[in-house]
N, C-alpha and C positions, 0 to 999 in steps of 0.2 A: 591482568596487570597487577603490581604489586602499588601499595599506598604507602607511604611514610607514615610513622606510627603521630598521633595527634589529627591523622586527614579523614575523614570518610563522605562518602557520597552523599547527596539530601535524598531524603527519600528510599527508596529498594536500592537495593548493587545493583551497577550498572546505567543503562543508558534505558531514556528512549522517546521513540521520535514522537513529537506534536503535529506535524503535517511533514506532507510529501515532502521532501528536499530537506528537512530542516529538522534538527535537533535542540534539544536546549538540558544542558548540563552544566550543574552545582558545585559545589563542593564548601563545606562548613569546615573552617579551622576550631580544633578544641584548644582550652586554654593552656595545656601543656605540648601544642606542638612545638615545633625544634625550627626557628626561621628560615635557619639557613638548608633544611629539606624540602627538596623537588618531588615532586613527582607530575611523570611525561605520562601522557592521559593519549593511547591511540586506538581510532576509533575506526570501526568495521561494521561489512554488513553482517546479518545474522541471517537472513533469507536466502532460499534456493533460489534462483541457480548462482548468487555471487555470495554465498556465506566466507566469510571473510578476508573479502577483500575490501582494500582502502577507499572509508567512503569519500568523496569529492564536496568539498562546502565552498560556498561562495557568499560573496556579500549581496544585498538587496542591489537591484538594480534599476536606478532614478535616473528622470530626464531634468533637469535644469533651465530654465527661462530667465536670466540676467542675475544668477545666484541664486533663485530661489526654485525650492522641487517645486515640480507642479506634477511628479509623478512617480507610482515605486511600485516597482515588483511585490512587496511588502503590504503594498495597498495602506491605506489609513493617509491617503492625501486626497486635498482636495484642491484642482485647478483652481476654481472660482471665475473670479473674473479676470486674472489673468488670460483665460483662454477663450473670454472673447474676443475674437479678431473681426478684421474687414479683410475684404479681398484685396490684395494691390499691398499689405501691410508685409516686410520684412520680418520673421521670425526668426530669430536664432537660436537656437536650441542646443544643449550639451548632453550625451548619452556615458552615464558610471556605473560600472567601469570599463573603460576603453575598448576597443577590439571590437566593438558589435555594428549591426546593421541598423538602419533605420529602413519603415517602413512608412509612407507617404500617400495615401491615396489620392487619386483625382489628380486633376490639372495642378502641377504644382510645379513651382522651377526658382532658381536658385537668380538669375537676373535676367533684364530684358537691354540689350544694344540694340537701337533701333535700325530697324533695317533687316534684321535675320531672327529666326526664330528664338524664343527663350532658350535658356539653357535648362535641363531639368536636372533632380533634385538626384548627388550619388550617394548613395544607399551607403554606402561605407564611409566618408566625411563625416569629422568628428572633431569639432563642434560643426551643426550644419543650420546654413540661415538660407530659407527659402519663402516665397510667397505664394497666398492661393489664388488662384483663381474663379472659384465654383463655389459659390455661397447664398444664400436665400433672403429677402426682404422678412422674414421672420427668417431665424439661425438654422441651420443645416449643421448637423455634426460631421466633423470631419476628425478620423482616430487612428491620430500619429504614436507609432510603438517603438520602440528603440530592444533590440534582441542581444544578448549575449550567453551565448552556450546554453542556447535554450529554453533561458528565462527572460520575460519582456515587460517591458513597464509602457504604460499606455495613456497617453493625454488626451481626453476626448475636447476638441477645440469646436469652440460654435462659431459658424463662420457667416456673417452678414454681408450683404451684395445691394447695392440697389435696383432700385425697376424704374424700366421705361417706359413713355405711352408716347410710341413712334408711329408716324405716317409719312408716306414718299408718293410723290402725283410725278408721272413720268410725261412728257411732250413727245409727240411724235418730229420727224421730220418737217422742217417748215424755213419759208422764209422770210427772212427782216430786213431790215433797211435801215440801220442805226449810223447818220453821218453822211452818206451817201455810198456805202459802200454793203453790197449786197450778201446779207450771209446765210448760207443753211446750216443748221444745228438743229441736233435735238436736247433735251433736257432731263435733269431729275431735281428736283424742291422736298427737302424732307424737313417735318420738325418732331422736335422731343420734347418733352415733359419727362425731368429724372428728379425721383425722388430715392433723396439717401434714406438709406435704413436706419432707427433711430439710433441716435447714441452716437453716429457718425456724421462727418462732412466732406467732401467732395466737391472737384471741378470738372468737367467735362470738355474734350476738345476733339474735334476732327480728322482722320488718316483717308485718304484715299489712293490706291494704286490702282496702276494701269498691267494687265496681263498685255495686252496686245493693243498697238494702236497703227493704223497705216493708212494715209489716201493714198489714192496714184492721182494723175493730172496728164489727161491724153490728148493729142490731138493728130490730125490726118497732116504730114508732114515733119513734124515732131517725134524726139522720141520721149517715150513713155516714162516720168519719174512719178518714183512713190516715195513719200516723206513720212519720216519719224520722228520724235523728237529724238534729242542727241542722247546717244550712250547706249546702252541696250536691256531688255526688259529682264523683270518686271520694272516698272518708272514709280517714283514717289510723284505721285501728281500736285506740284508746287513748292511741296515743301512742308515742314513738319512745325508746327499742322500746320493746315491746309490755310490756304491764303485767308486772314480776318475780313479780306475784304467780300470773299462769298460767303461767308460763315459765319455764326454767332455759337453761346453756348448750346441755343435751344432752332436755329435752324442750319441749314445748307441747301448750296444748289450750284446744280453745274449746268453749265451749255456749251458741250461741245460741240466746233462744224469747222468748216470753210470758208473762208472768203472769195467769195464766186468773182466778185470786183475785181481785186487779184489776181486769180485764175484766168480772168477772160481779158485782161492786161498783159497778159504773159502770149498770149494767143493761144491759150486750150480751148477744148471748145467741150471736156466732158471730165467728170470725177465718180471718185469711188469712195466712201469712207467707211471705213471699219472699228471699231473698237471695244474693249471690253473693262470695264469699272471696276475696283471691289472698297466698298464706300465702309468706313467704319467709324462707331461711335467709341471714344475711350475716355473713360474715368478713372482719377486718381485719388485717392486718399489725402484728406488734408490734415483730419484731425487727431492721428496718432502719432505717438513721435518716433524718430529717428525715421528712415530710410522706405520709402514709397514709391511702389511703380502704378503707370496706365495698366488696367485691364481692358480690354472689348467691352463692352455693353453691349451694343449694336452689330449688326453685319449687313451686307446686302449688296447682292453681284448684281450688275446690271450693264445692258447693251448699246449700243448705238451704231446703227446700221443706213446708209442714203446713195444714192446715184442720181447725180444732175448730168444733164446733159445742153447745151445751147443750140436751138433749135431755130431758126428762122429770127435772129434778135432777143431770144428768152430762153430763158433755163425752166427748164422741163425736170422736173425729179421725184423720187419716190424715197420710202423705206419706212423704216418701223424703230422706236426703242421701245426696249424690255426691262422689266424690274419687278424684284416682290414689294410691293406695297406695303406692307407688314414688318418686314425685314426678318430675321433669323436673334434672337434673344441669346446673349450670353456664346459666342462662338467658338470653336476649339480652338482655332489658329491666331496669331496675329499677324500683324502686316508686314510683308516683308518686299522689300525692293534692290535693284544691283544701280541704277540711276535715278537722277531727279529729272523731272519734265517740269522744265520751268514757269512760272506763271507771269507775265501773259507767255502764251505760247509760240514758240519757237522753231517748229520745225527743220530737221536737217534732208534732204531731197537730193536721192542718188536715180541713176538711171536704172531700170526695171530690169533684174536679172534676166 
């Protein structure tokens, strides 16, 4: 390339590179140059196998948290405490310049409608606001990258979670007499002890769904109905959340069964109940601002199974519930349901296919 006379390069002719991808090039005017002279500076490689062809330069590539970087291809930033989060916390994030990918590990998703599963996080949205789910009572790094044409700028986010000290005592089948009216159910009573991780606050509230729930109600003469509650499964069991009147923040308990009084009013003379629980604990972020969803804390699938029968004046009956004691920490899924099964319960009773 030719220079205009007063122009020359700092340093030796020519160019040359500081690191991979990046150049850095001068130029000192002396004091008799001519202003109104240009000179067009184009820049190639010098290496086999691309010796001079046009090389490609691009700007630093930052990710943005509410105007401010918190990260550059460039490197020489620091998140700070911007990037500590909670699980449940809204993050919105901008990827410069345009056109690139984000990259999101772990549970992550973009929002929760309750009733169906989250939505997760599209790698291409630009600007992209998503929440975690997967965080530690001490911080867990969690390292969101945003990529363009190969360079990538990276926020390593520490992500806190609270812990729980949960226990669940399951009842077998059995029967009461609450009123004068005869019921078999079985049961599950769980409590929690949740401690927020420091630095955050949180409230905690009750989901439980129903995958499958059916008695039947037989008798010799009659024909045979099985009842549901109305709509079709999976069921939101009461309602969101779950009714305040079995629950608290740090307990729950359910008793599901029949009313045998009922039943043997009707003239059956035998039942069957089946059903299956999936109980969970959720906590929400209270004390960062803007936009917060429920994460799971807790999980725990559990059973309930009985057959009465009236037998000479008396109901006669067996079965078993099942449960983990323990529960499942931190679960992948959330709760999802197509109806609500309303509380007190309700049953809807069609004749038995």
């Amino acid at each position: 390339m030719t220079l205009p006379p007063g122009v020359s390069l700092q340093g030796q002719p020519g160019w040359s590179a500081i690191s991979s991808g990046q150049v850095n090039i001068s130029y000192t005017s002396q004091a008799n140059a001519t202003p109104t002279q240009q000179a067009t500076l184009a820049l190639s490689q010098s290496n086999a196998p691309s010796a001079g062809a046009p090389m490609q330069t691009q700007a630093s590539v930052t990710i943005t948290d509410n105007g401010t970087v918190i990260a550059s291809s460039a490197g020489s930033v620091n998140c700070g405490q911007q990037c500590n989060v909670v699980v449940g916390q809204l993050l919105t994030l901008t990827g410069s310049p345009s056109g690139g990918t984000w990259s999101v590990p772990g549970r992550a998703y973009t929002q929760w409608l309750p009733g169906i599963q989250p939505l997760p996080v599209n790698p291409t949205t630009n600007p992209t606001a998503f929440f975690l789910t997967q965080g530690g009572y001490s911080p867990i790094t969690v390292t969101v990258a945003y990529t363009v044409n190969g360079t990538t700028a990276s926020a390593p986010f520490m992500v806190s979670a609270p812990i729980a000290g949960y226990a669940a005592t399951f009842t077998n089948p059995h029967v009461v007499n609450p009123g004068g009216n005869l019921l078999i159910q079985g049961g599950m009573n769980a409590t929690v002890a949740v401690n927020s991780p420091p630095g955050f606050a949180g409230t905690t509230t009750w989901l439980q769904t129903i995958p499958s729930l059916a008695y039947q109600k037989s008798a010799s003469g009659l024909t045979t109905l099985i009842c549901q509650p109305p709509g079709s499964p999976p069921w939101l069991d009461g309602g969101n959340p779950y009714p305040p009147a079995l629950s608290s923040p740090t307990s729950f308990q359910d008793g599901p069964g029949v009313n045998l009084t009922v039943i043997g009013g009707q003239g059956y003379t035998g039942t069957v109940y089946s059903a299956v629980f999936n109980n969970y604990l959720m906590w929400q972020p209270t004390s960062v601002p803007g936009t917060t969803f429920p994460v799971p804390l807790v999980y725990n699938f559990w059973t309930v199974y009985f057959h009465a029968q009236l037998l000479n004046g008396s109901w006669a009956y067996g079965g078993a519930t099942n449960g983990n004691e323990a529960g499942l920490a931190q679960p992948a899924n959330y709760p999802t349901w197509v109806s609500v099964a309303p509380y007190p319960f309700a049953p809807y009773c069609a004749p038995l296919p």
